[in-house]
C-alpha positions as CSV (number, residue, x, y, z in Angstrom):
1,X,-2.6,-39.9,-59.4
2,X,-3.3,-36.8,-61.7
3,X,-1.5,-36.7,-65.1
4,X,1.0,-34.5,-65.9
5,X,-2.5,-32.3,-68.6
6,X,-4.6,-32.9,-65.6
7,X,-2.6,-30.7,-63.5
8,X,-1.5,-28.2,-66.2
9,X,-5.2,-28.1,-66.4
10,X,-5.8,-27.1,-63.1
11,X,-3.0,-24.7,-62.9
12,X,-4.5,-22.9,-65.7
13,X,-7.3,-22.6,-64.2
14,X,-6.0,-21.4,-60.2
15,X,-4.6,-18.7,-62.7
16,X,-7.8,-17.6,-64.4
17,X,-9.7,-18.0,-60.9
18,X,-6.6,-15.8,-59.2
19,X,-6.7,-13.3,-62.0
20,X,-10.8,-12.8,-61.9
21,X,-10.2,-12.1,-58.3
22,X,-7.7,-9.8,-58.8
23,X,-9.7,-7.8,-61.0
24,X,-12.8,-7.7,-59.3
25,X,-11.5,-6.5,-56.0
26,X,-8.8,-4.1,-58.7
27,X,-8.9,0.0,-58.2
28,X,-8.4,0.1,-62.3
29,X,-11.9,-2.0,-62.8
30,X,-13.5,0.4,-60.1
31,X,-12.4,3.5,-62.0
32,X,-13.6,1.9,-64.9
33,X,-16.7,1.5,-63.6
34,X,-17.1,4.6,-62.1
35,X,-16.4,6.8,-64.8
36,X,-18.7,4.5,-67.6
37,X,-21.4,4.9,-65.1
38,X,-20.8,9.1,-64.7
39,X,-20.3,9.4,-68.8
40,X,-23.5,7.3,-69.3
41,X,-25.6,9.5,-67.0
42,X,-24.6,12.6,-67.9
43,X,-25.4,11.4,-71.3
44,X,-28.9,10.1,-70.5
45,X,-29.1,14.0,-68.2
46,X,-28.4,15.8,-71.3
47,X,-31.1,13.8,-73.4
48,X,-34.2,14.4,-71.0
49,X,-32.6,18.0,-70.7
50,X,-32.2,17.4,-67.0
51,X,-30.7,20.5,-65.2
52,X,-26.7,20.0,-64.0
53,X,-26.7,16.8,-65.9
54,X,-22.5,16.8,-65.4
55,X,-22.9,17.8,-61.5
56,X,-26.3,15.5,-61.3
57,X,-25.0,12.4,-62.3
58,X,-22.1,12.8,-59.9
59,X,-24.9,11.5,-57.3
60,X,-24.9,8.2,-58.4
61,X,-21.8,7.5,-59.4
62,X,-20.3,8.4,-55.6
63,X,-23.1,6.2,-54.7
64,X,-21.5,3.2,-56.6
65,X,-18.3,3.8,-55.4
66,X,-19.3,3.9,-51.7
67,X,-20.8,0.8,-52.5
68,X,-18.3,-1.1,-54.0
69,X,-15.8,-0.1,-50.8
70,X,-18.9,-1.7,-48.5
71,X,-19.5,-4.8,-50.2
72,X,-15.3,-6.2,-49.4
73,X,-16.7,-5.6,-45.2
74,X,-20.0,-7.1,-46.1
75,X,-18.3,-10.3,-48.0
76,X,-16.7,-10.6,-44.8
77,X,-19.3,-10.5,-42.3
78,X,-21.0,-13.1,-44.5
79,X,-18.7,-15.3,-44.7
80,X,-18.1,-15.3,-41.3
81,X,-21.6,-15.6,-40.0
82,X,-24.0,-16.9,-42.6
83,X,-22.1,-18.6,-44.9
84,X,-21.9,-22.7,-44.2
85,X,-20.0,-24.9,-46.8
């Protein structure tokens, strides 16, 4: 039978598991994301005097946020059809 640490211990850690999960699949850490990725291109744009660097690095960073909203169906499908424990 576990000890009264043992399971303290493991409670602690269903909580840090729980709230990594919670903040990977978050909107905030998305947005996050998303506008560190637009700041840091337009940044890099400006330096190698791209043209439109603030509409330009829009590109991408609509491109990571369509794929961060297809990985949660793409998780799925793999779990259901490749994945074997």
């Amino acid at each position: 039978m576990a000890s009264p640490s043992e399971i303290e211990n493991l409670q602690a850690r269903n909580r840090r598991v729980e709230l990594d999960k919670a903040w990977e699949t978050s909107k905030t850490r998305r947005a996050i994301l998303a506008v560190s990725t637009y700041l840091i291109l337009v940044i890099f744009l400006v330096l190698i005097n791209a043209p439109n660097p603030f509409v330009n690095a829009l590109v991408p960073t609509f491109g990571f946020l369509i794929s961060t909203f297809s990985l949660s169906f793409f998780k799925s499908w793999w779990a259901k059809t490749l994945y074997k424990p």
